[in-house]
Every structure is written in C-alpha cells, then in structure tokens.
PQR file of N, CA, C, O and H, with PARSE charges and radii, in Angstrom:
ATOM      1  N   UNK A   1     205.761 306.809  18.644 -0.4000 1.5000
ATOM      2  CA  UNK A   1     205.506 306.767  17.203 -0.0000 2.0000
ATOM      3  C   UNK A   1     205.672 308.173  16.630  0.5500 1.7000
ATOM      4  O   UNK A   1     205.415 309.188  17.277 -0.5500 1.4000
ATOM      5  N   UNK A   2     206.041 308.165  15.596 -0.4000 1.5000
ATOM      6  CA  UNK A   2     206.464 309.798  14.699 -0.0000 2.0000
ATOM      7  C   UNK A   2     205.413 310.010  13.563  0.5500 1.7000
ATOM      8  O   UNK A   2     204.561 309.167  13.283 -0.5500 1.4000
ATOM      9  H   UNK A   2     206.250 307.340  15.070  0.4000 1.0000
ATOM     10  N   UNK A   3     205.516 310.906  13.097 -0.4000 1.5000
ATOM     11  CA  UNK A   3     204.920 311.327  11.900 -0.0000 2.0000
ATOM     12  C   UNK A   3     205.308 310.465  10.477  0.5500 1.7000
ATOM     13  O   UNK A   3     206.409 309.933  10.334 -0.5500 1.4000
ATOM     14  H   UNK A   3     206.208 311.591  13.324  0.4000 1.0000
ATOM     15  N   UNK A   4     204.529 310.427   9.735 -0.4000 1.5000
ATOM     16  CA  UNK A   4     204.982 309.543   8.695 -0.0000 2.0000
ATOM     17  C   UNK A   4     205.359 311.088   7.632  0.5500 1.7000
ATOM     18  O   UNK A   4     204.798 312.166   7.441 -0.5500 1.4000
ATOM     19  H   UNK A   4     203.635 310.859   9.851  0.4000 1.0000
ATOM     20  N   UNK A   5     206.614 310.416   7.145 -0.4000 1.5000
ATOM     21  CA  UNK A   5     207.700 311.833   6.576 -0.0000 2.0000
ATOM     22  C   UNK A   5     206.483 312.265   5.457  0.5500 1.7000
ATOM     23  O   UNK A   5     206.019 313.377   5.204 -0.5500 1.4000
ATOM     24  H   UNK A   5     207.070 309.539   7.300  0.4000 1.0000
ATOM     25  N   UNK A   6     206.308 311.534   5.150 -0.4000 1.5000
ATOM     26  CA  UNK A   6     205.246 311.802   3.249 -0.0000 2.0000
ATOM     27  C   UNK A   6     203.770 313.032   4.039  0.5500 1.7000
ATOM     28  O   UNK A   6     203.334 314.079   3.561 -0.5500 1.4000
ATOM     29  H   UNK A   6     206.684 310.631   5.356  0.4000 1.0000
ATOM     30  N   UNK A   7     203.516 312.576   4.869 -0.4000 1.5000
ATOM     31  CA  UNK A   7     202.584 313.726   5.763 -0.0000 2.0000
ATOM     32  C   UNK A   7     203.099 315.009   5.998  0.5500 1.7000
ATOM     33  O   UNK A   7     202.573 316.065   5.646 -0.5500 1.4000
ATOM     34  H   UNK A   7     203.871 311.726   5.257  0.4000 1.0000
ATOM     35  N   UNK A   8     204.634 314.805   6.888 -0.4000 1.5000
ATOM     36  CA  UNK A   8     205.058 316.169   6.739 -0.0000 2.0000
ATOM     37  C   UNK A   8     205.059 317.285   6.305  0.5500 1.7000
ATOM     38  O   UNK A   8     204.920 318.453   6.669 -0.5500 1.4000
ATOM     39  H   UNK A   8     205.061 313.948   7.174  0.4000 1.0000
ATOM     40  N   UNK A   9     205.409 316.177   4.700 -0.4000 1.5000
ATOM     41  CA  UNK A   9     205.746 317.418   3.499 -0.0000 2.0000
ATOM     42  C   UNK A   9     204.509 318.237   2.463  0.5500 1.7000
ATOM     43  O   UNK A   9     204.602 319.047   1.541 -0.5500 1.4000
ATOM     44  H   UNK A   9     205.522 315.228   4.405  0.4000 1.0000
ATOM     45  N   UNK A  10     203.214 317.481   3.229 -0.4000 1.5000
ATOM     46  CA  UNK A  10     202.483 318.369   2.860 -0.0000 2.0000
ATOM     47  C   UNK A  10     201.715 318.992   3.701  0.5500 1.7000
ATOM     48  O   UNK A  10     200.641 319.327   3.200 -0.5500 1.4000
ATOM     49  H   UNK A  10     203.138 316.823   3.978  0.4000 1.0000
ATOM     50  N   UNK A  11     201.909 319.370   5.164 -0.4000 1.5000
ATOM     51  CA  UNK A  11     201.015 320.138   5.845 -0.0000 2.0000
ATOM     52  C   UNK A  11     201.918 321.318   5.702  0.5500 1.7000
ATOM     53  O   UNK A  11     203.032 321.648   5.294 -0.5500 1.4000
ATOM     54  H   UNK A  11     202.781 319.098   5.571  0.4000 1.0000
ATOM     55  N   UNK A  12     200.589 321.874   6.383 -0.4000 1.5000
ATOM     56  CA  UNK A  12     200.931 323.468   6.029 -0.0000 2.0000
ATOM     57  C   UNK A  12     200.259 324.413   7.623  0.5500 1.7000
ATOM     58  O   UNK A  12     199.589 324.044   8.587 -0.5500 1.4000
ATOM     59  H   UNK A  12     199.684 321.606   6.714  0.4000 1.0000
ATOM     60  N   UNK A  13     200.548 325.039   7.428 -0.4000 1.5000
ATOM     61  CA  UNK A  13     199.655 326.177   8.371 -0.0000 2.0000
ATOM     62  C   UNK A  13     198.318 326.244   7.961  0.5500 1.7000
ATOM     63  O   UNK A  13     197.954 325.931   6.828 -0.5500 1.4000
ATOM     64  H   UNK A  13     201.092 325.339   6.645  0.4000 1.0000
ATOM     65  N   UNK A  14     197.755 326.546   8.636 -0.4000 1.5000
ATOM     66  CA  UNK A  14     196.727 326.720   8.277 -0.0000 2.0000
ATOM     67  C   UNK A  14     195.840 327.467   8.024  0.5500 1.7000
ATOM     68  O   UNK A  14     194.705 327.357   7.561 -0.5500 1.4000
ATOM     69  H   UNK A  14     198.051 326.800   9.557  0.4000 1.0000
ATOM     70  N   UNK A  15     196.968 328.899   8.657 -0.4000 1.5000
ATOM     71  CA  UNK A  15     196.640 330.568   7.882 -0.0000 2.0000
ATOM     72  C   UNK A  15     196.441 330.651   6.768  0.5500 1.7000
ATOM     73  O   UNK A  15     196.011 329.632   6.227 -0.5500 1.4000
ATOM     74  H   UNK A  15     197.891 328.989   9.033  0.4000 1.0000
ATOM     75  N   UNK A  16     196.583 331.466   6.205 -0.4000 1.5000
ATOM     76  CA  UNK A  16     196.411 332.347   4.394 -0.0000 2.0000
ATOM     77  C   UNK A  16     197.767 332.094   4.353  0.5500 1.7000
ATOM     78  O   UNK A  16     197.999 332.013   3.146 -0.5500 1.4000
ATOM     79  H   UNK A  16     196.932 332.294   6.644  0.4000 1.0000
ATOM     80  N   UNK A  17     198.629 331.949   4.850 -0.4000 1.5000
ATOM     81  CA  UNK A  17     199.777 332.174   4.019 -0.0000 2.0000
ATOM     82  C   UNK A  17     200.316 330.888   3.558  0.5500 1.7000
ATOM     83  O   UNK A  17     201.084 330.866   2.596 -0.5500 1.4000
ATOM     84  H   UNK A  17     198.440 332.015   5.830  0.4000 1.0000
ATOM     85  N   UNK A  18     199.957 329.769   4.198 -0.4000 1.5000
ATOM     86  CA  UNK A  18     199.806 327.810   4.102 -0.0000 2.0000
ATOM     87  C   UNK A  18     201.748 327.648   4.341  0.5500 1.7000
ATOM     88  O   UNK A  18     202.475 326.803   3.819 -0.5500 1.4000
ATOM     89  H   UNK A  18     199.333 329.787   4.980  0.4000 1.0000
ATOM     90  N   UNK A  19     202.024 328.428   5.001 -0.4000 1.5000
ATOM     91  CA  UNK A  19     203.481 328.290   4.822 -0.0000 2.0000
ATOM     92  C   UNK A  19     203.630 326.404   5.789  0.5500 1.7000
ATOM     93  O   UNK A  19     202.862 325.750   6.494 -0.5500 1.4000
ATOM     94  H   UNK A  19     201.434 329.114   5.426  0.4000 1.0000
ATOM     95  N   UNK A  20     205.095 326.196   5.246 -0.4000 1.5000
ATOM     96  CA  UNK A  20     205.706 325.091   5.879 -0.0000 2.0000
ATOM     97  C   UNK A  20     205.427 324.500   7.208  0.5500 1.7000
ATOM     98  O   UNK A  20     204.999 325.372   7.965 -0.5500 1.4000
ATOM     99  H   UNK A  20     205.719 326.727   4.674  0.4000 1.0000
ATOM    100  N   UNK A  21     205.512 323.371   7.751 -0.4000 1.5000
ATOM    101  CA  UNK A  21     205.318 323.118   9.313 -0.0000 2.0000
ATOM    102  C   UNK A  21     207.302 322.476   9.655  0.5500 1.7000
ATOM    103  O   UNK A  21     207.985 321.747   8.936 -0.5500 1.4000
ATOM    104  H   UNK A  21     205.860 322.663   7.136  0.4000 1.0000
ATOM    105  N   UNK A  22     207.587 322.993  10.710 -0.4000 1.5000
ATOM    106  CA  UNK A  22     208.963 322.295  11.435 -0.0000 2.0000
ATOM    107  C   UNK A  22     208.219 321.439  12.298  0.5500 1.7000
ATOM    108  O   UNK A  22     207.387 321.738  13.155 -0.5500 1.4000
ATOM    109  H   UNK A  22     207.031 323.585  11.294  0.4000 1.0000
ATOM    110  N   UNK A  23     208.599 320.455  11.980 -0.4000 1.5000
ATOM    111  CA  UNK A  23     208.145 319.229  13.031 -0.0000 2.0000
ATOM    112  C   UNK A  23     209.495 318.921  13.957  0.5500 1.7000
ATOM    113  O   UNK A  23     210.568 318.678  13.406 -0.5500 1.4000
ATOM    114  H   UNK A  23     209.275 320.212  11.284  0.4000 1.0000
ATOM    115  N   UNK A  24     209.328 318.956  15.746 -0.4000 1.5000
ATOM    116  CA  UNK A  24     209.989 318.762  16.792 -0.0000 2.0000
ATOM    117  C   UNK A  24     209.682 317.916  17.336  0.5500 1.7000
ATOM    118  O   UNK A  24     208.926 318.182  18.270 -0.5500 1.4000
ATOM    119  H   UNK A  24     208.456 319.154  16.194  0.4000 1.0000
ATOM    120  N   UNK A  25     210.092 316.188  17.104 -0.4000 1.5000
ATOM    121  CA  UNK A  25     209.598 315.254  17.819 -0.0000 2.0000
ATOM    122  C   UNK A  25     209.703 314.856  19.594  0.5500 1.7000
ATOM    123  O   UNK A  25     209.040 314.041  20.235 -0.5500 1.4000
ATOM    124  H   UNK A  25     210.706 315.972  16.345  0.4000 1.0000
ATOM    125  N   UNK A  26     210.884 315.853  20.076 -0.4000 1.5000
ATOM    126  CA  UNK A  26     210.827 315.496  21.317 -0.0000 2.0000
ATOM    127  C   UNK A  26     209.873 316.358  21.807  0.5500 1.7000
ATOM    128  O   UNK A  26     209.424 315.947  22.877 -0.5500 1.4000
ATOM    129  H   UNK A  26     211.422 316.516  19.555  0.4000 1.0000
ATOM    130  N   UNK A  27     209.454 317.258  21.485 -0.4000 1.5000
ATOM    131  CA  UNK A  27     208.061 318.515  21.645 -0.0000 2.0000
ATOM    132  C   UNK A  27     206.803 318.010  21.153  0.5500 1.7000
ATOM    133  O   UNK A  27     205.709 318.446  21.513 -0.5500 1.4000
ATOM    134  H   UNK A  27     209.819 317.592  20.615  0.4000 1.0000
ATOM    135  N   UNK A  28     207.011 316.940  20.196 -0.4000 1.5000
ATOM    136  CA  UNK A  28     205.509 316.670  19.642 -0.0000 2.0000
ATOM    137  C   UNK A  28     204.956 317.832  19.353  0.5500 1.7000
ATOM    138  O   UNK A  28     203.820 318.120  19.730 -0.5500 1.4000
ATOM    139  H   UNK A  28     207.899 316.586  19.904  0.4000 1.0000
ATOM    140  N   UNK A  29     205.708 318.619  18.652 -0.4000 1.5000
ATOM    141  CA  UNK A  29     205.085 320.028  17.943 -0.0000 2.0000
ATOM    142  C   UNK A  29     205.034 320.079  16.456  0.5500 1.7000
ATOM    143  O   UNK A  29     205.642 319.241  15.791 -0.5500 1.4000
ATOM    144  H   UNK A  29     206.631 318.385  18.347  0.4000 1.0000
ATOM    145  N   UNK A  30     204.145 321.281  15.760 -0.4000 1.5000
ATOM    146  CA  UNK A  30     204.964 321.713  14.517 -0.0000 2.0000
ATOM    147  C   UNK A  30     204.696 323.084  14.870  0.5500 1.7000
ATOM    148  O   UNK A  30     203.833 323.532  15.625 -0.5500 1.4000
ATOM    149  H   UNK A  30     203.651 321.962  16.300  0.4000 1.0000
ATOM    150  N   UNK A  31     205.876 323.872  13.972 -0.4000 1.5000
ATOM    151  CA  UNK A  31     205.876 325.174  14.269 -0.0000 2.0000
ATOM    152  C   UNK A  31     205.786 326.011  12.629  0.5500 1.7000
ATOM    153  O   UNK A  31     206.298 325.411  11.684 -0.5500 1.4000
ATOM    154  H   UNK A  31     206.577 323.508  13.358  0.4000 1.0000
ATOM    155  N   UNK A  32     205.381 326.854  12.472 -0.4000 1.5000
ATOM    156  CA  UNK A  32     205.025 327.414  11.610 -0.0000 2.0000
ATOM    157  C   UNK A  32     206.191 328.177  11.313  0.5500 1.7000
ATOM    158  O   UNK A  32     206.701 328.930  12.142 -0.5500 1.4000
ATOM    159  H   UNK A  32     204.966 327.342  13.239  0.4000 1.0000
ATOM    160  N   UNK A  33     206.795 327.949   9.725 -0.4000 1.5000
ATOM    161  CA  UNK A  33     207.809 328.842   9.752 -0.0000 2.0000
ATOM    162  C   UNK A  33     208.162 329.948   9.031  0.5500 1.7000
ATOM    163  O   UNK A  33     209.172 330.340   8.446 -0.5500 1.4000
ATOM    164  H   UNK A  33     206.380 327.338   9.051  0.4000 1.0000
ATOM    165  N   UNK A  34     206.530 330.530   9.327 -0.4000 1.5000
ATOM    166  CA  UNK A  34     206.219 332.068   8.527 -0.0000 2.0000
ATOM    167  C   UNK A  34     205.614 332.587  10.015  0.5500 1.7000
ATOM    168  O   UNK A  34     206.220 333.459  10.637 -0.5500 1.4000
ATOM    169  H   UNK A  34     205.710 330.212   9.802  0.4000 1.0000
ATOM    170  N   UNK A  35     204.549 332.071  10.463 -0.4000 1.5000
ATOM    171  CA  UNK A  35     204.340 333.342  11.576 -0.0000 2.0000
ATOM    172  C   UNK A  35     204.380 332.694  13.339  0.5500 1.7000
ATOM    173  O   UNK A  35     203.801 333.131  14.333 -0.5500 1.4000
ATOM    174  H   UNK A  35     204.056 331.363   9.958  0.4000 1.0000
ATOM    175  N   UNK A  36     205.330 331.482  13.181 -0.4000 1.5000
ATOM    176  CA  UNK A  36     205.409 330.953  14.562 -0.0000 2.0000
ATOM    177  C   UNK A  36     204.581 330.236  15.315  0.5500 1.7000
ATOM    178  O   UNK A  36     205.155 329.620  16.213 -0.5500 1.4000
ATOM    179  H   UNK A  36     205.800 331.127  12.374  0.4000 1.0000
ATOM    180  N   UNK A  37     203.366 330.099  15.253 -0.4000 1.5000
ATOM    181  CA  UNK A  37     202.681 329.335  15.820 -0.0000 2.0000
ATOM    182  C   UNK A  37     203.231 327.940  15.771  0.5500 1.7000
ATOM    183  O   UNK A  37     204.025 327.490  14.945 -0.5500 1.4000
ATOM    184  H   UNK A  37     202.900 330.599  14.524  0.4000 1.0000
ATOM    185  N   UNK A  38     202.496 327.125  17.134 -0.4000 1.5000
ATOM    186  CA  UNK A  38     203.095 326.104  17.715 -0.0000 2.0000
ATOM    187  C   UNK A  38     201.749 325.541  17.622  0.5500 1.7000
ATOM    188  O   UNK A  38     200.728 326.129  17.979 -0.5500 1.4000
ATOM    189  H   UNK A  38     201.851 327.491  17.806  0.4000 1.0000
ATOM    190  N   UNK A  39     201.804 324.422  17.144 -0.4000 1.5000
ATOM    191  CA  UNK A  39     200.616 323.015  16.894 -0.0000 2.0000
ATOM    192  C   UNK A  39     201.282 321.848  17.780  0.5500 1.7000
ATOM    193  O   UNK A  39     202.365 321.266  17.711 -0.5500 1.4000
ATOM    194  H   UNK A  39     202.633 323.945  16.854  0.4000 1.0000
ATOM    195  N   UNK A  40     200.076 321.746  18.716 -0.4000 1.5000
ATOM    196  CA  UNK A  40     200.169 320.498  18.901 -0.0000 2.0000
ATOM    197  C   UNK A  40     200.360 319.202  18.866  0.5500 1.7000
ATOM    198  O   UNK A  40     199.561 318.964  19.772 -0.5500 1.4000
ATOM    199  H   UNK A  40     199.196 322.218  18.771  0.4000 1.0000
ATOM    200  N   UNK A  41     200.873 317.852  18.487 -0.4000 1.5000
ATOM    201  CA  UNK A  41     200.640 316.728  17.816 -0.0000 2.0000
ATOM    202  C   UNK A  41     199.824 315.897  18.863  0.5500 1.7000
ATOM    203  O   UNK A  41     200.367 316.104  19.948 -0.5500 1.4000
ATOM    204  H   UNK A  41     201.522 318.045  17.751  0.4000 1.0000
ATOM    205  N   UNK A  42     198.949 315.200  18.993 -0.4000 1.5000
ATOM    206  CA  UNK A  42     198.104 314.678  20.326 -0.0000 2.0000
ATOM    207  C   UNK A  42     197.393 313.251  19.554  0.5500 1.7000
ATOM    208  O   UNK A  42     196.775 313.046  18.510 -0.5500 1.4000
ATOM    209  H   UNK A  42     198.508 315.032  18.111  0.4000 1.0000
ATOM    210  N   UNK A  43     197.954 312.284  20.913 -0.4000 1.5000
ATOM    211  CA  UNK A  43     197.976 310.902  20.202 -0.0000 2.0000
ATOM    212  C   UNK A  43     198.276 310.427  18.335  0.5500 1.7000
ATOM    213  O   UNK A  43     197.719 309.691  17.521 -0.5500 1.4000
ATOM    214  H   UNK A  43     198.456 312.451  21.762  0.4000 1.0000
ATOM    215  N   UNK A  44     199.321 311.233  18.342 -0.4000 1.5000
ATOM    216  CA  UNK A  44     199.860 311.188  16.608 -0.0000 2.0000
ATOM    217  C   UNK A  44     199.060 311.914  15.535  0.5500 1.7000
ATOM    218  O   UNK A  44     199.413 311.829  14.359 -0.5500 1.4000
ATOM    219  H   UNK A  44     199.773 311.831  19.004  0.4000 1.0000
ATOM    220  N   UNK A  45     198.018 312.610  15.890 -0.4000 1.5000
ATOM    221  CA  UNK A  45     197.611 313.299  15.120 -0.0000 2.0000
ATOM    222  C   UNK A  45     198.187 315.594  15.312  0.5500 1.7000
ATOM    223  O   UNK A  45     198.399 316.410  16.210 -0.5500 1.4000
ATOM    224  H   UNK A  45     197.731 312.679  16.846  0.4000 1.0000
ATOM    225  N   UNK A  46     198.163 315.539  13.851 -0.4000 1.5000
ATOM    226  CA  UNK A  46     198.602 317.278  14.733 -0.0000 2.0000
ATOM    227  C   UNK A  46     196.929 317.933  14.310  0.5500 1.7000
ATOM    228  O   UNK A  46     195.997 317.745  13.528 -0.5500 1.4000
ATOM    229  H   UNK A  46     197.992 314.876  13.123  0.4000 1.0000
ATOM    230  N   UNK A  47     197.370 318.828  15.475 -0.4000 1.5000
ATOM    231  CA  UNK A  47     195.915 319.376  15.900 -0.0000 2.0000
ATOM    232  C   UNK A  47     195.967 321.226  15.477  0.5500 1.7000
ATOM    233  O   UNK A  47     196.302 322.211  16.135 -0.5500 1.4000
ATOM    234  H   UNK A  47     198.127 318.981  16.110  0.4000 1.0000
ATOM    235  N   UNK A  48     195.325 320.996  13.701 -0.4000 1.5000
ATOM    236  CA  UNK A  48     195.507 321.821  13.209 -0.0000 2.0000
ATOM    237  C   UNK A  48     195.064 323.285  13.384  0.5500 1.7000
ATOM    238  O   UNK A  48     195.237 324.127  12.503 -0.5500 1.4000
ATOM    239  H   UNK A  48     195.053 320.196  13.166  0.4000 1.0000
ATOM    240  N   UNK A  49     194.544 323.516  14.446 -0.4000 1.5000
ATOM    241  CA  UNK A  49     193.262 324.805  14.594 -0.0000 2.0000
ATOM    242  C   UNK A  49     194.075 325.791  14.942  0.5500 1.7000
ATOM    243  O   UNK A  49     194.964 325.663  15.783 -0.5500 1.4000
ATOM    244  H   UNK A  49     194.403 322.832  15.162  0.4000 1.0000
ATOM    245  N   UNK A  50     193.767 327.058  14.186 -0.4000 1.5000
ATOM    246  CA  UNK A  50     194.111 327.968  14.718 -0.0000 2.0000
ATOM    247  C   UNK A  50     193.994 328.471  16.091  0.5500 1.7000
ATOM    248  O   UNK A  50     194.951 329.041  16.615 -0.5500 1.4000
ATOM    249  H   UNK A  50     193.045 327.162  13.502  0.4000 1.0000
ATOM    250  N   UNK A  51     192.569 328.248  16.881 -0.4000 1.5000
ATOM    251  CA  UNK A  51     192.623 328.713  17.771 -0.0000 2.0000
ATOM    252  C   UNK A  51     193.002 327.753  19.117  0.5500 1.7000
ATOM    253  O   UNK A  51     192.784 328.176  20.252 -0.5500 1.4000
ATOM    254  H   UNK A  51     191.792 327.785  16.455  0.4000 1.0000
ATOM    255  N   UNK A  52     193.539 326.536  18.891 -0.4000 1.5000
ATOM    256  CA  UNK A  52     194.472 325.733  19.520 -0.0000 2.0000
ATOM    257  C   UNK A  52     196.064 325.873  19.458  0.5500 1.7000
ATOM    258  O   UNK A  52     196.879 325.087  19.941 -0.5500 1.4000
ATOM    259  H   UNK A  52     193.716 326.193  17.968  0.4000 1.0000
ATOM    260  N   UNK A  53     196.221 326.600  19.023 -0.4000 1.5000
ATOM    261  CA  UNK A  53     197.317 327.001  18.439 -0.0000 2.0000
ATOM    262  C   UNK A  53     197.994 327.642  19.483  0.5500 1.7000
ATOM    263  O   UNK A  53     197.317 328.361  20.218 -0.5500 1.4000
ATOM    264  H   UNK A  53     195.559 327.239  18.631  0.4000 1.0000
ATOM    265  N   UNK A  54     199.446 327.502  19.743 -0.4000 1.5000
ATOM    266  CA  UNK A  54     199.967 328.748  20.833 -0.0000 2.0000
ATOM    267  C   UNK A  54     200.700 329.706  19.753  0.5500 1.7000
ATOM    268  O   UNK A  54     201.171 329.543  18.627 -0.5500 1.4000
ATOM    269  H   UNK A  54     199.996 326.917  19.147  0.4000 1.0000
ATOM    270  N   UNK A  55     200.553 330.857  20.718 -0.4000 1.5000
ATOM    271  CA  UNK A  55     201.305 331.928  19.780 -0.0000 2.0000
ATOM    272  C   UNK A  55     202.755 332.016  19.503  0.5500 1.7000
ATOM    273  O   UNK A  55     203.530 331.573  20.351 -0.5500 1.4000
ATOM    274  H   UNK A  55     200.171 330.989  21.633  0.4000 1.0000
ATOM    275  N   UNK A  56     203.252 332.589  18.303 -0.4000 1.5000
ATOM    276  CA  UNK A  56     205.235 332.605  18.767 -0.0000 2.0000
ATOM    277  C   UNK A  56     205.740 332.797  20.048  0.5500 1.7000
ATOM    278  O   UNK A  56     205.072 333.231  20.987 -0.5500 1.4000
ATOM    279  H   UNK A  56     202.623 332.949  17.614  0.4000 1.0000
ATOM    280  N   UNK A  57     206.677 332.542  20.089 -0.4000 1.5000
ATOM    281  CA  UNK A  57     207.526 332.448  20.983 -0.0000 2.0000
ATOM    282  C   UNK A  57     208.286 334.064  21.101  0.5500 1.7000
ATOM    283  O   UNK A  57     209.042 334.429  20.200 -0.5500 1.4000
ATOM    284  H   UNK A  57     207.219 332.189  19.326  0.4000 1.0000
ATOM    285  N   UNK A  58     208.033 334.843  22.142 -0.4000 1.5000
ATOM    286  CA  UNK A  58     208.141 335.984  22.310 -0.0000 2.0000
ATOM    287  C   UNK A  58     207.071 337.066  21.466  0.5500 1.7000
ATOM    288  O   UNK A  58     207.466 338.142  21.018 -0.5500 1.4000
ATOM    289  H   UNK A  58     207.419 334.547  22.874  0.4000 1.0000
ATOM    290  N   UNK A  59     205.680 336.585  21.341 -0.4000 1.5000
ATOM    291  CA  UNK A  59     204.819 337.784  20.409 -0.0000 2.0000
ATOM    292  C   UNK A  59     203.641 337.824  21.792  0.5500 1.7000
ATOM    293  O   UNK A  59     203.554 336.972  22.676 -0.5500 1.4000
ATOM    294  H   UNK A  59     205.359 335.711  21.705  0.4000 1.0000
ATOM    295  N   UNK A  60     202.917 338.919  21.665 -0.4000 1.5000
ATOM    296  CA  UNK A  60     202.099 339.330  22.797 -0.0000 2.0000
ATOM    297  C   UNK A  60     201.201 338.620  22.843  0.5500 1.7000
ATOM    298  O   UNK A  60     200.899 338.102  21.768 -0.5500 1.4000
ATOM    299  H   UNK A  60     202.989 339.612  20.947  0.4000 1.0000
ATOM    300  N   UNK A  61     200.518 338.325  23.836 -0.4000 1.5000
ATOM    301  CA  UNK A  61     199.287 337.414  23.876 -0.0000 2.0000
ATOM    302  C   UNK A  61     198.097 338.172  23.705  0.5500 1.7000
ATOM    303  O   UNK A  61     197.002 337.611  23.709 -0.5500 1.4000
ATOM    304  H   UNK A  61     200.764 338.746  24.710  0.4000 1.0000
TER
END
C-alpha cells in the first residue's frame, strides 16, 4: 500500500524550516529536501520525529 498523494503534498519536515518531503516507495522513505534527513514510513504511516530520523546521506553522525 502507498501513501495517499493528497497526504504527500502536505507533509513537511518537521524542522523550522517545514521544507518538502520526497517520498521513495521502494525505500518506504521520505527525505527532506532542504536538510536530508530520511523518515521512515512504518506500517503506512511516516514516522515523523526528529530524533528517529536518519541523518543525510554523507553528513557526520
């Protein structure tokens, strides 16, 4: 099952900056496309927390 599109278009990050989410359905991710973070989606819900969150892809841990 996928995301319902009308959901998509209004999540956001969930930083200060509320930027956009890229949703990757074979990843069951969204990715943030201001500071990279990677969200989970888990049993169809995305799992908004920052500190669930993985960091970009190449930034220091």
């Amino acid at each position: 099952m996928s995301l319902d599109p009308q959901l998509l278009e209004i999540l956001a990050c969930p930083d200060t900056h509320h930027a956009p989410l890229r949703h990757d359905p074979a990843e069951q991710t969204l990715t943030c496309t201001e500071c990279g973070r990677v969200f989970e989606i888990r049993d169809d819900i995305p799992v908004l927390l920052l500190d669930e969150a993985r960091p970009a892809r190449g930034a220091a841990e």
